[in-house]
Every structure is written in C-alpha cells, then in structure tokens.
Residue frames as a rotation matrix with the C-alpha (Angstrom) as fourth column:
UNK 1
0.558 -0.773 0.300 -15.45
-0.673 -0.210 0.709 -11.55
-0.486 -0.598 -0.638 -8.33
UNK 2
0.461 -0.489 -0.740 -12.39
-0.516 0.531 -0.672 -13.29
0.722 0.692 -0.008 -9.74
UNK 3
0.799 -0.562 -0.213 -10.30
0.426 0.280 0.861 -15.99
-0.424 -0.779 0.463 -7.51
UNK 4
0.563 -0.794 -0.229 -6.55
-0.808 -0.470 -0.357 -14.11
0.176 0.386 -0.906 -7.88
UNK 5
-0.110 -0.890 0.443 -4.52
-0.583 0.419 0.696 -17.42
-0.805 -0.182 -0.565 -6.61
UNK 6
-0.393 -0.045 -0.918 -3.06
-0.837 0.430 0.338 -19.90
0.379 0.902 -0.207 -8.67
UNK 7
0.755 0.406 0.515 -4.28
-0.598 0.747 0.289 -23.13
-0.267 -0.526 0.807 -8.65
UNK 8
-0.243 -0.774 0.585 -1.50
-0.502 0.616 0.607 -26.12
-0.830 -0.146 -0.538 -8.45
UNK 9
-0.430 -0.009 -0.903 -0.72
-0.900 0.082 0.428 -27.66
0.071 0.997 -0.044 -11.98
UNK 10
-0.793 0.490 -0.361 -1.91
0.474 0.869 0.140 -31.10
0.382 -0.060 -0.922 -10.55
UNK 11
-0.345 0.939 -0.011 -5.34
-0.133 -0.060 -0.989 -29.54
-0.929 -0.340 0.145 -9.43
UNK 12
-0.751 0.348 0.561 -8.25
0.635 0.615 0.467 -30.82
-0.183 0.707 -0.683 -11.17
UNK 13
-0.328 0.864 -0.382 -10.65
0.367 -0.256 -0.894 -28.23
-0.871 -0.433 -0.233 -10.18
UNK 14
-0.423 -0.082 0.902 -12.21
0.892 -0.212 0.399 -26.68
0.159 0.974 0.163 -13.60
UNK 15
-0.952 -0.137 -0.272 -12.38
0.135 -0.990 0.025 -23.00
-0.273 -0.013 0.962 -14.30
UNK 16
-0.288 0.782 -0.553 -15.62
0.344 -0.454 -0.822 -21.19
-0.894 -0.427 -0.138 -14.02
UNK 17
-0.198 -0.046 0.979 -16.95
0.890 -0.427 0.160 -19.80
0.410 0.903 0.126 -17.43
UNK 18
-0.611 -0.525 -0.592 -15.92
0.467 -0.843 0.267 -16.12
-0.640 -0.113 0.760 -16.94
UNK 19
-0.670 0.142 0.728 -17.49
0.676 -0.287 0.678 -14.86
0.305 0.947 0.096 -20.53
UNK 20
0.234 0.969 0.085 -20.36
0.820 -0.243 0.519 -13.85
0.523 -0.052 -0.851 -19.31
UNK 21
0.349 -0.299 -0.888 -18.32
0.713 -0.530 0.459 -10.91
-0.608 -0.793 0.028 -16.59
UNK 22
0.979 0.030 0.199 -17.75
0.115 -0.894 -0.434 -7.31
0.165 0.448 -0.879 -17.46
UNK 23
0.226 -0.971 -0.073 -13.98
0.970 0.218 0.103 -6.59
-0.084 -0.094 0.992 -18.07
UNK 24
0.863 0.420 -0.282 -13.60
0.276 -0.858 -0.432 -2.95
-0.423 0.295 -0.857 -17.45
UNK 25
0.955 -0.138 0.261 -11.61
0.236 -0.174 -0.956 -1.16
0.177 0.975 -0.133 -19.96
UNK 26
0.605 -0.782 0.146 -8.56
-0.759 -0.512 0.402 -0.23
-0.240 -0.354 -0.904 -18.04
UNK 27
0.219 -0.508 0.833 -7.91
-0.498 0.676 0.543 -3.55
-0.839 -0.534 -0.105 -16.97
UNK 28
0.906 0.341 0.249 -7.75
0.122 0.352 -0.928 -4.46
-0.405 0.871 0.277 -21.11
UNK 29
0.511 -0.824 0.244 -4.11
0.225 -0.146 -0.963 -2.81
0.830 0.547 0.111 -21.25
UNK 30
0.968 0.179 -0.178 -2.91
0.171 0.057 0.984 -3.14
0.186 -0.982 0.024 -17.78
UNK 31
0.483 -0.817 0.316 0.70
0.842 0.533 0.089 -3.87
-0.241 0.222 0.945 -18.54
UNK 32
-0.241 -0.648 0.722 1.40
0.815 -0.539 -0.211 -1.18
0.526 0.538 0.659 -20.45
UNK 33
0.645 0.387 0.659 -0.61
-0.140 -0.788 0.599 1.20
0.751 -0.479 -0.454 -18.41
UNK 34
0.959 -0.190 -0.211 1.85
0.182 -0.160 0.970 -0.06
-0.218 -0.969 -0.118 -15.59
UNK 35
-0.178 -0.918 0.355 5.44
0.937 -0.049 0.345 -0.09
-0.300 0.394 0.869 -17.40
UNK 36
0.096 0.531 0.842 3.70
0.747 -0.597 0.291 3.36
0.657 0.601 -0.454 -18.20
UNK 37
0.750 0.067 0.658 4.12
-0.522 -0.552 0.650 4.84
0.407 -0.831 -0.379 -14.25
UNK 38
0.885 -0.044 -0.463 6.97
0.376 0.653 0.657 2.98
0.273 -0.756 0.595 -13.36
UNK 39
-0.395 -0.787 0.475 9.42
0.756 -0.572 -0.318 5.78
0.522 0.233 0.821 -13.65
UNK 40
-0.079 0.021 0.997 7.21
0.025 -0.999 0.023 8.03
0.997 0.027 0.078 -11.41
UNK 41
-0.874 -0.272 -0.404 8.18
0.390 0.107 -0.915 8.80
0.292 -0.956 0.012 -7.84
UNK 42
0.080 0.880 -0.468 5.56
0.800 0.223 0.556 7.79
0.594 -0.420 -0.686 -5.85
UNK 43
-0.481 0.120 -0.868 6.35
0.665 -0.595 -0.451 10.80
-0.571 -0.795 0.206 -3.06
UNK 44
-0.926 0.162 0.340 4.96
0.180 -0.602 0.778 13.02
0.331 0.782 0.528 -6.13
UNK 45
-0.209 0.946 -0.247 1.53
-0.140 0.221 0.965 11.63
0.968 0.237 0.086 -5.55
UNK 46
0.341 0.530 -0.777 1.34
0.435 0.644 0.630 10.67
0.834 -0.552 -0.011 -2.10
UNK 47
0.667 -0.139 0.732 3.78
-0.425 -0.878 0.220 13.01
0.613 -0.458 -0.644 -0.34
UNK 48
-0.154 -0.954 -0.256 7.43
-0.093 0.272 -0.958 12.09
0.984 -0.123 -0.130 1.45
UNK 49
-0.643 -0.275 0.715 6.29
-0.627 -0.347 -0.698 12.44
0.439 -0.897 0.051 5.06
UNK 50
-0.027 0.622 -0.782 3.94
0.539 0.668 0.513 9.48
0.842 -0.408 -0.353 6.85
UNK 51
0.081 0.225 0.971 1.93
-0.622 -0.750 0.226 11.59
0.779 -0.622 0.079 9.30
UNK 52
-0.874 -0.113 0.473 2.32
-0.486 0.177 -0.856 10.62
0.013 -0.978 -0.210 13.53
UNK 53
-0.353 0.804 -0.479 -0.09
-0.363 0.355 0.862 8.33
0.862 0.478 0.166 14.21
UNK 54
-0.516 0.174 0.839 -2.40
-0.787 -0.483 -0.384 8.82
0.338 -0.858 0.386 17.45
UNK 55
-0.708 0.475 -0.523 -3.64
0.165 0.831 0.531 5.31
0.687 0.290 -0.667 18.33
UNK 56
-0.441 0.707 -0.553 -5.90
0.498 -0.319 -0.806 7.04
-0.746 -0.631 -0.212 21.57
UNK 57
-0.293 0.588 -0.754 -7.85
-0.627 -0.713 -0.313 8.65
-0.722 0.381 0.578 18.59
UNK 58
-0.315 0.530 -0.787 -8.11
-0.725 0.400 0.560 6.28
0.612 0.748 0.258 16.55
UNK 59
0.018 0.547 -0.837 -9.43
0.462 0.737 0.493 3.43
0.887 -0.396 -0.239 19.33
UNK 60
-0.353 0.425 0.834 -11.25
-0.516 -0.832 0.206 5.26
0.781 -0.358 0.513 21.62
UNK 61
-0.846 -0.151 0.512 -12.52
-0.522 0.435 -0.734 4.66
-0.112 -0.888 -0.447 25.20
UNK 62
0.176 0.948 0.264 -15.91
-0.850 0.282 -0.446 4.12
-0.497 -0.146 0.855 23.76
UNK 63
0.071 -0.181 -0.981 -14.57
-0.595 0.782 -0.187 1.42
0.801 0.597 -0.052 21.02
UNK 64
-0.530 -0.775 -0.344 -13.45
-0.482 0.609 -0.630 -0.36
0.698 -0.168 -0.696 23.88
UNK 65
-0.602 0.746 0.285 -16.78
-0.521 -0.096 -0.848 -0.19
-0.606 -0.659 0.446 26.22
UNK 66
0.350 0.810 -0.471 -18.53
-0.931 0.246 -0.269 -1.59
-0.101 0.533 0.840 23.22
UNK 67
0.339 -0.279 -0.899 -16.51
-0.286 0.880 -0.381 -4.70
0.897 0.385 0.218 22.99
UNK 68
0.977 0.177 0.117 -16.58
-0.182 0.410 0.894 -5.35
0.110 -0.895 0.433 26.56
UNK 69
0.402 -0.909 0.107 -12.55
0.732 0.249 -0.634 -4.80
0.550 0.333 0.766 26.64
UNK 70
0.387 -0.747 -0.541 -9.97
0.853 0.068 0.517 -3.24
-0.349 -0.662 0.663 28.75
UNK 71
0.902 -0.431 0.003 -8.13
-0.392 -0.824 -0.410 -0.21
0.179 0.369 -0.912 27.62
UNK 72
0.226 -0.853 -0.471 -4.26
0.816 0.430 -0.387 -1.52
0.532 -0.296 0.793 27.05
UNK 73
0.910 -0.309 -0.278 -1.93
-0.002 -0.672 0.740 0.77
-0.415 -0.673 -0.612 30.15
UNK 74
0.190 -0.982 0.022 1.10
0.874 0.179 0.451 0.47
-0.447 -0.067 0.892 28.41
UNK 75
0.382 -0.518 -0.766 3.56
-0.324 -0.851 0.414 3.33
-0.866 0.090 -0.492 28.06
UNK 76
0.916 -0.394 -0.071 5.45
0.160 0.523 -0.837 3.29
0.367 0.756 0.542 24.48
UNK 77
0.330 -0.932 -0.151 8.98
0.356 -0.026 0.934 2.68
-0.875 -0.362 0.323 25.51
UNK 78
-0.050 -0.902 -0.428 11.96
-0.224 -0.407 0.885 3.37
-0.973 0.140 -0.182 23.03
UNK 79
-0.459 0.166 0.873 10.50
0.426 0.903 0.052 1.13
-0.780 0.395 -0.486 20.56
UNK 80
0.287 0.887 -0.362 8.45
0.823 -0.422 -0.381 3.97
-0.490 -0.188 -0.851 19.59
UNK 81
0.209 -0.737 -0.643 11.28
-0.312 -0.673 0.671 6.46
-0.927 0.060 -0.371 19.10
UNK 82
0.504 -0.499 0.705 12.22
0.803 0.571 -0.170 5.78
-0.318 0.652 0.688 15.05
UNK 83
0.975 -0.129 -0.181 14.09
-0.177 -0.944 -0.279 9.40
-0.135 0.304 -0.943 14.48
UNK 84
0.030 -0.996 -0.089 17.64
-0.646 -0.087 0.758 7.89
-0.763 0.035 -0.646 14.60
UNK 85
-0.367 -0.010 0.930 16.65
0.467 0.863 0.193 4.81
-0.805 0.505 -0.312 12.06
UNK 86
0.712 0.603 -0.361 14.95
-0.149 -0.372 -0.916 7.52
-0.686 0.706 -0.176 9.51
UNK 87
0.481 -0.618 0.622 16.83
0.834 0.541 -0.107 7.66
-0.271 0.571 0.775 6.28
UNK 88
-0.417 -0.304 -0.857 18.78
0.129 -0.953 0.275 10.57
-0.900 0.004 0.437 4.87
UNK 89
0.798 0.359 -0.484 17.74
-0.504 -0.044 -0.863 12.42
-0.331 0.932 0.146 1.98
UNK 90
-0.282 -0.923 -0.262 20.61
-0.830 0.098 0.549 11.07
-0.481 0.372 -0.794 0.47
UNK 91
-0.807 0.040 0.590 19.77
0.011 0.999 -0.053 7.51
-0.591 -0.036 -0.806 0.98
UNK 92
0.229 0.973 0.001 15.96
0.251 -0.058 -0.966 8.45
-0.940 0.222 -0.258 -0.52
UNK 93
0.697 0.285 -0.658 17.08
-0.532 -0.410 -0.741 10.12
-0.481 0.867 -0.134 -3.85
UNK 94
-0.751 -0.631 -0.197 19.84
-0.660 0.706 0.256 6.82
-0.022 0.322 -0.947 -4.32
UNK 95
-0.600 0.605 0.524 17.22
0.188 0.743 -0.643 4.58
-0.778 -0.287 -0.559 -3.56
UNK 96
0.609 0.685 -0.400 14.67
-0.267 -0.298 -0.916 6.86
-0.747 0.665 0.001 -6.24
UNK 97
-0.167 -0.635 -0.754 17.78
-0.974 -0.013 0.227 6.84
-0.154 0.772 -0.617 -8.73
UNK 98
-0.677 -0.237 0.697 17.87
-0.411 0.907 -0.091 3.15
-0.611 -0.348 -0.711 -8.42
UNK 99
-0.270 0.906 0.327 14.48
0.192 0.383 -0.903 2.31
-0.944 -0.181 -0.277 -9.13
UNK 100
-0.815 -0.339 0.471 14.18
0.571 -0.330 0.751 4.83
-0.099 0.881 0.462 -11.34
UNK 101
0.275 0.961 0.031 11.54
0.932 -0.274 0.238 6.52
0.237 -0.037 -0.971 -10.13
UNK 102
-0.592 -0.802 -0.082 12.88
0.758 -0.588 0.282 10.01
-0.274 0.105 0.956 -11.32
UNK 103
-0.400 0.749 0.529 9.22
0.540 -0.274 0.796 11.17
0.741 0.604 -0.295 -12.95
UNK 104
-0.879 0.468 0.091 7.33
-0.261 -0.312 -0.914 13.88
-0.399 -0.827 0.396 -11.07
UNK 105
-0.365 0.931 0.003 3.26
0.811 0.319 -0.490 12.59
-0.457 -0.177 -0.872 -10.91
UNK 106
-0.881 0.185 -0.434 1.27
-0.225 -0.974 0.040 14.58
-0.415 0.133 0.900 -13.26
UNK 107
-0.020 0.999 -0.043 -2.72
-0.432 -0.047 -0.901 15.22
-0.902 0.000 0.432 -13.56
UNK 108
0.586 0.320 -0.744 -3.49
-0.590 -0.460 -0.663 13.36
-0.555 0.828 -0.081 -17.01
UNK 109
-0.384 -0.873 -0.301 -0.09
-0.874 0.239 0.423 11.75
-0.297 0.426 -0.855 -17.53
C-alpha cells in the first residue's frame, strides 16, 4: 500500500524505501491516460438516469435483528420529493459543453 496524503514540509518523518513495490503499468502514464478521457461524457459510460433507491431493501428487517436495533418509523416527508430541483436537459448539455465533455465513451478508445 502507498500513504496518498501529503506530509507537512516541516515533518521529519522519512519516506519508506518504495523500490522494492510493483508499479503496475497503467499507473506509469497516468496523466496522459487522464487528459486522454477528459473530453468524454461520463453519461456515455455510466448512463444519465441515477436509479430510485429502496432503502427497506437494502437494510432489511433481518439487518436490523442482527444488530440488536430498532427499525427507524419515519415517513419521508417532502425532503424526499427532488422532481422540481432536477435539471433541464438544457442545463445538462451547457454544463457538458462547459466541461467539455462532448466525447461519446467508446470500447478500446
């Protein structure tokens, strides 16, 4: 494993010898491999819609029997409701323009 933070220019701690750790080959031209996809719209690859998300399926009554826990009763109020706050397409293909993430996602690329 690598540590990712920085360490503070006054820290004394000394750096691990590393040499010995397998660097795998991607990670040899990272940079360019990212300046490389940054022009491709991510909905290509991942799809424009963020499915509904059932939280009584995903934490079940048993999850909650096993951890000796309650089941919350709350109702979702309004809070819940985000169909007026969506964006328009509009706003989504200004926002893509922007970025520049104009590329469609392709097998290979």
């Amino acid at each position: 494993n690598y540590e990712l933070s920085d360490k503070g220019e006054d820290s004394e701690a000394e750096e691990p010898d590393r040499s010995h750790k397998h660097v795998p080959e991607w990670s040899k031209n990272w940079l360019a491999l990212l300046e490389k996809q940054a022009g491709t719209d991510p909905d290509t690859i991942f799809g424009g819609k963020v499915p509904r998300v059932d939280l009584d399926a995903i934490f079940l009554d048993e999850d909650y029997l096993r951890v000796h826990k309650d089941k919350p009763k709350r109702r979702r109020g309004s809070s819940g409701e985000w169909q007026q706050d969506r964006l328009s397409r509009a706003e989504v293909l200004e926002y893509k323009k922007k970025m520049g993430q104009t590329e469609k996602w392709t097998i290979g690329k």
